[in-house]
N, C-alpha and C positions, 0 to 999 in steps of 0.2 A: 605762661603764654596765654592771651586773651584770643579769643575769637576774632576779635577785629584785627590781630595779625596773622590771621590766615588770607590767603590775597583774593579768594573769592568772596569767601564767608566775610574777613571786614566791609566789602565795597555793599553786604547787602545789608548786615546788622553792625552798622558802626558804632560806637560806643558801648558795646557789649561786653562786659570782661566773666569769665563762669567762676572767679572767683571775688567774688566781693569781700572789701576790707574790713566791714563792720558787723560780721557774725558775731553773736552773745552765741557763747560755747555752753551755759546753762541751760539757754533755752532749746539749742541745736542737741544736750544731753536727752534733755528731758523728753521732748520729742524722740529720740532713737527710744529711749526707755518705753516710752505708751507705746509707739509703734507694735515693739516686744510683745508689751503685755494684751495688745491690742490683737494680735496675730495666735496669742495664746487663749485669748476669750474662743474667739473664733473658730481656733481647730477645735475645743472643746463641746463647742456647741453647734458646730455644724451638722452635725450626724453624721458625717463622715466615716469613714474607719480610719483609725488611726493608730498611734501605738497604746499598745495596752494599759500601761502606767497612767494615757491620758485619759482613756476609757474608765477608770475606776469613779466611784462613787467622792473619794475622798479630792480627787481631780476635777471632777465635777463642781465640787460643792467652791473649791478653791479658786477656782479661776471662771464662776458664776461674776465674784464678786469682783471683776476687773470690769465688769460694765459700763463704769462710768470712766475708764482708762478710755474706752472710745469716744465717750464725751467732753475730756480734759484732753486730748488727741485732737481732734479737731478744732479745739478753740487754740489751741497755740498753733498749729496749722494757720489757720485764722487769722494770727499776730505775725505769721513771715509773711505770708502769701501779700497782707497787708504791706508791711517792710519791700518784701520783691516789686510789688506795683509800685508803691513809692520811688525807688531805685531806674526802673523802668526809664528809659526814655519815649518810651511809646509805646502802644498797647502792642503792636505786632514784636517789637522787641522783647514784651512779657511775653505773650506766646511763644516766638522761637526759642526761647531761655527756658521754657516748660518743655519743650516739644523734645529739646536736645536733651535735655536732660532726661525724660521717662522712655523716649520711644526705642532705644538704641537697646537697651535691657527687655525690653514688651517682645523687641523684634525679635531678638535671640531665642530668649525664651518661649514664645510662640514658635519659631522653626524647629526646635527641637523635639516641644512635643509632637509637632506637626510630624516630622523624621520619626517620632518613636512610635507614632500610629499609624502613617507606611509601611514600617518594618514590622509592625504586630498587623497589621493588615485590620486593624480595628474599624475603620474607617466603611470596609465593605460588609460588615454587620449593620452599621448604618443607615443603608440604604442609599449613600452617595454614590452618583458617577463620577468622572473625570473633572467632569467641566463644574458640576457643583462643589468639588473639592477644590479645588482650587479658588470658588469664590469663597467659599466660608473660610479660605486659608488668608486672602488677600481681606477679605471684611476683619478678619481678626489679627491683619498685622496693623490694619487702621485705628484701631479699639473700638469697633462698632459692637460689639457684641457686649449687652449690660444695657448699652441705651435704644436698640436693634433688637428685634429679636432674631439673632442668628446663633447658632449653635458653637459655643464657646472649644477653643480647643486647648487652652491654657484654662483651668476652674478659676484659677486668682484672677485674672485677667479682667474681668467683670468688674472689679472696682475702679481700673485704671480709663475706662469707658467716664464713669462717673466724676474721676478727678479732670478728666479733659474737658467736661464738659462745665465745668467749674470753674476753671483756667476762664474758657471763653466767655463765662457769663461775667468775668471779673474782668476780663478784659474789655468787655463790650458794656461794662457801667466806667472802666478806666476814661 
């Protein structure tokens, strides 16, 4: 079922369908593959805490050396986002085909944490009230927060700031 037959959704992104015919399943591997190893650099090197196994020396030294998974990560990123534009009937049509696709998972995900630091009451260490809670919950179901400086309530979430703003700048050379 495409987008365009849903009876609101077609009358506003017509020619939209979320699944297109011409995926290379290589390239779509490869990409889930560095994402992996990508997400693996990362916890490692974030300073985070995390689980023990990754905290070791020998963890370290191993997943140092994925660094450039984040730079062969982006360039095939690069080569769809390319593809997607092309496919595109119109810049706003890329955009809303970005939009549906990341926000619906961002949003979730942000409410939950949001829920889990309500019920841990974390929030009133803080220093927040009412009313700033809720703006830093609504700035972070927007993905303001990474290109804003507002106080993230999802830690990941901060990259998906940066990929929307990417979207936009592709769309607005589209």
């Amino acid at each position: 079922m495409s987008l365009a037959s849903v009876p609101l959704l077609g009358t506003l992104f017509p020619n939209m369908s979320p699944h297109p015919t011409n995926k290379n399943a290589s390239v779509h591997g490869a990409r889930g593959l560095l994402a992996l190893t990508v997400m693996l650099f990362h916890v490692c090197n974030s300073g985070l805490h995390t689980f023990g196994v990754m905290e070791t020396s020998f963890a370290k030294n191993a997943f140092c050396s994925l660094q450039s998974a984040v730079e062969i990560f982006f360039c095939i990123s690069g080569y769809v986002i390319t593809g997607s534009l092309g496919r595109a009937p119109s810049a706003a049509s890329f955009l809303s085909s970005r939009l549906w696709r990341i926000m619906p998972l961002l949003w979730i995900t942000v409410t939950v944490t949001f829920g889990m630091e309500i019920m841990a009451r974390r929030w009133e260490v803080s220093g927040f009230n009412s009313s700033e809670l809720i703006a830093v919950y609504a700035a972070n179901l927007m993905a303001l927060p990474g290109i804003v400086p507002i106080r993230l309530l999802h830690d990941g979430a901060w990259s998906i700031s940066y990929e929307l703003a990417f979207y936009l700048l592709c769309a607005c050379a589209w």
